[in-house]
C-alpha positions in Angstrom: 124.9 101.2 133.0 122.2 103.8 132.8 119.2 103.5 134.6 115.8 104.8 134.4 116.3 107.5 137.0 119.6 109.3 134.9 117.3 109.5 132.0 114.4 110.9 133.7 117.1 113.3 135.8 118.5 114.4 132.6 115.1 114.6 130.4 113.0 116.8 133.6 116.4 119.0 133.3 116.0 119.6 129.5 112.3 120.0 129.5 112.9 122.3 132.6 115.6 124.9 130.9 113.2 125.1 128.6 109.9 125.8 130.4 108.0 122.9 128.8 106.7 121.8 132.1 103.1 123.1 130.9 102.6 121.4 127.7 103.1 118.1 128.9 100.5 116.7 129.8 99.4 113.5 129.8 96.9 113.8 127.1 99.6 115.7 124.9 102.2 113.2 125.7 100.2 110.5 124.7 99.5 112.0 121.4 103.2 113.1 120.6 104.1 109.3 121.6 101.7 108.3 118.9 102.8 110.9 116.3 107.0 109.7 117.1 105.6 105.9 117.0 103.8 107.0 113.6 107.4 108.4 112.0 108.6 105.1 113.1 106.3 103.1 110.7 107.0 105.9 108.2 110.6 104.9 108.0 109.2 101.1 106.7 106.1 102.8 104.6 106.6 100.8 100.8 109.3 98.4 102.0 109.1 94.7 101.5 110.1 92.3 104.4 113.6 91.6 103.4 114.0 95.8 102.5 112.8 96.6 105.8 115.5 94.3 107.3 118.3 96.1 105.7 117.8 99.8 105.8 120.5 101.7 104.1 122.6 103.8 107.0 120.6 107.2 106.4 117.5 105.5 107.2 119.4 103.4 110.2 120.3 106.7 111.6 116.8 108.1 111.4 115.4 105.2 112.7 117.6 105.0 116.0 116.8 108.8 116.4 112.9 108.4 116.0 113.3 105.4 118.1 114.8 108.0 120.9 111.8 110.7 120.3 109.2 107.4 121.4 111.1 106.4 124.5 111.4 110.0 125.9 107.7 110.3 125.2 106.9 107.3 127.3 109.8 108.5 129.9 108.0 111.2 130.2 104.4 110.3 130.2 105.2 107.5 132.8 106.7 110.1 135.2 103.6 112.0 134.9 102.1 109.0 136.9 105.1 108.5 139.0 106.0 105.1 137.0 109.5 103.8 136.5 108.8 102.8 132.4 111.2 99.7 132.4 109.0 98.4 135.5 105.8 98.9 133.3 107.6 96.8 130.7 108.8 94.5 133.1 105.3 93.9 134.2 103.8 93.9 131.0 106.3 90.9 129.9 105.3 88.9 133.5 101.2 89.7 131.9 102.0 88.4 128.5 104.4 85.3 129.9 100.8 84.0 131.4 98.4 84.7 128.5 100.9 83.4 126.0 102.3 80.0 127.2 105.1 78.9 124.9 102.8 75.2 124.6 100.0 77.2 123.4 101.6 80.4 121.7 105.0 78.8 120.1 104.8 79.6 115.8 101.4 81.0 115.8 100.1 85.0 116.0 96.8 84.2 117.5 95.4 86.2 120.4 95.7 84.4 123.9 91.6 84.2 124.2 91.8 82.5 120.7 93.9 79.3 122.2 
């Protein structure tokens, strides 16, 4: 299993061969993270719901590599804060267990302060 130490290991090796070290920044990481997340949503741009749930394998492709470019981003930016991203997730999911209780939050999209 891969952990979130071989990808950082790996990723600070590329981005180090390469001398990158000085453009990433957080403030530039955050805005490539939003510019891959952005090519995401590009990939579903004029679909309907049931289109966007069987993409054709060129777009499949696409979308597992753009889905790659957002989670180096925020492997990256993370480490720029000394963060292990799956424990920000991890945390995150603990946060949202207690503001959405399945009694209040089960078959409805309403924001946890609108319960």
């Amino acid at each position: 299993m891969t952990t979130s130490a071989d990808v950082l290991t790996r990723l600070r090796s590329f981005v180090a061969a390469r001398d990158w070290e000085k453009f990433h920044t957080p403030k530039n990481l955050a805005a490539g993270l939003a510019i891959e997340a952005a090519e995401v949503q590009e990939l579903f741009l004029w679909l309907g719901d049931v289109e966007s749930s069987a993409l054709d394998s060129a777009r499949l492709t696409r979308l597992r590599e753009e889905i790659g470019d957002v989670q180096l981003f925020l492997f990256n930016l993370a480490d720029k804060f000394g963060w292990d991203p799956l424990d920000c997730a991890l945390a995150k999911l603990a946060l949202n267990e207690r503001k959405y209780p399945p009694e209040k939050a089960r078959g409805n999209a309403k924001k946890y302060d609108e319960f």
